[in-house]
N, C-alpha and C positions, 0 to 999 in steps of 0.2 A: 257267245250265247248270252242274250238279256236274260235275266233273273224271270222278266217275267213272262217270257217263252218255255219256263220248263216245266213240262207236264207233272204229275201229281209220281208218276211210276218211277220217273226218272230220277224227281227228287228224291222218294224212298230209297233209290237204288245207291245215289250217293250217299244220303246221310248214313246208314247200314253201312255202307265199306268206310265212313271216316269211325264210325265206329267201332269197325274191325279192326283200323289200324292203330289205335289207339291201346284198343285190348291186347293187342300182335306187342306192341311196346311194351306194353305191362308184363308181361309174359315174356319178352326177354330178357329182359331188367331181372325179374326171379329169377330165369335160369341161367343167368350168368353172375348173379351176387354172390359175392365172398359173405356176407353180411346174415350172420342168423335173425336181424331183426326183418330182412326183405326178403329172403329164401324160406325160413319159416311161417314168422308173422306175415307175412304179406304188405307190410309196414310202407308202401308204398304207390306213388299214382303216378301219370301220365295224361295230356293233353295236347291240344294241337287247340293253337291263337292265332288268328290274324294278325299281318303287320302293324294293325289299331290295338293290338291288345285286346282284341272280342275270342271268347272260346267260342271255337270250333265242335269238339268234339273230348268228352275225357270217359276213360274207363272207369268202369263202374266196377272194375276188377280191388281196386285201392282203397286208398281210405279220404274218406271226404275229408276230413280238414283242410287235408294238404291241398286239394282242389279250391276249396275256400283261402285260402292263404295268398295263391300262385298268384292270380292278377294283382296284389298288393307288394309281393315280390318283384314281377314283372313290371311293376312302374320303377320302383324304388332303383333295378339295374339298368333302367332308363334313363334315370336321371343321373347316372354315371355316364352314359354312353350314349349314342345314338347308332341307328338302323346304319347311316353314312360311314359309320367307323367300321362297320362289320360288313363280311362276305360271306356268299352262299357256304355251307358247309362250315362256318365259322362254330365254336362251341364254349358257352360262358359257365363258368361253376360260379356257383355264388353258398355262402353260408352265411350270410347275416341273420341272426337270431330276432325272435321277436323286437319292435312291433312289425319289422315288415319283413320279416325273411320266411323260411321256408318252416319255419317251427322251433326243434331245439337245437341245440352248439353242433350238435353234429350230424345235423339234417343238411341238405344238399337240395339245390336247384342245379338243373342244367339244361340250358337254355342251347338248342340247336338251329341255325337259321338257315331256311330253305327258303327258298324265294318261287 
């Protein structure tokens, strides 16, 4: 399907469900955290990028910074690796601390790649 063959309904209909899944992530992340700062505070976000590193979709369930942060993170585990090292279902952690990680020492990226 060309981009620019889809209707206006259609397009709603997607973006609403990459938005749901996003939230659906955020939401299981809580309920499955050991972590009083993510099960309480809510201390936590979720996104979905293209293989360019463009968002997608992030929930609005989290906290911005961490959305602000991600693409800066998401170069920096690039420039360790590339797309070619990795496979579908592959899963990267990363905590590199300020200026380009995920925030503080025990803040956590985890990068899942779905193709």
């Amino acid at each position: 399907m060309n981009s620019k063959n889809v209707d206006m309904i259609t397009l709603q209909v997607i973006m609403n469900a990459l938005y749901s899944i996003t939230d659906e992530m955020n939401l299981a992340l809580i309920r499955t955290a050991y972590s009083t700062n993510i099960k309480d505070r809510r201390d936590c976000s979720c996104a979905i990028y293209t293989k360019n590193r463009e968002v997608i979709s992030q929930t609005e369930l989290g906290c911005p910074i961490h959305l602000g942060i991600m693409p800066s993170a998401l170069d920096y585990v690039f420039t360790q690796m590339t797309l070619e090292d990795l496979e579908e279902g592959d899963h990267v952690i990363f905590n590199v601390p300020y200026p380009v990680g995920p925030g503080h020492l025990n803040d956590i990226l985890l990068l899942t790649l779905c193709l």
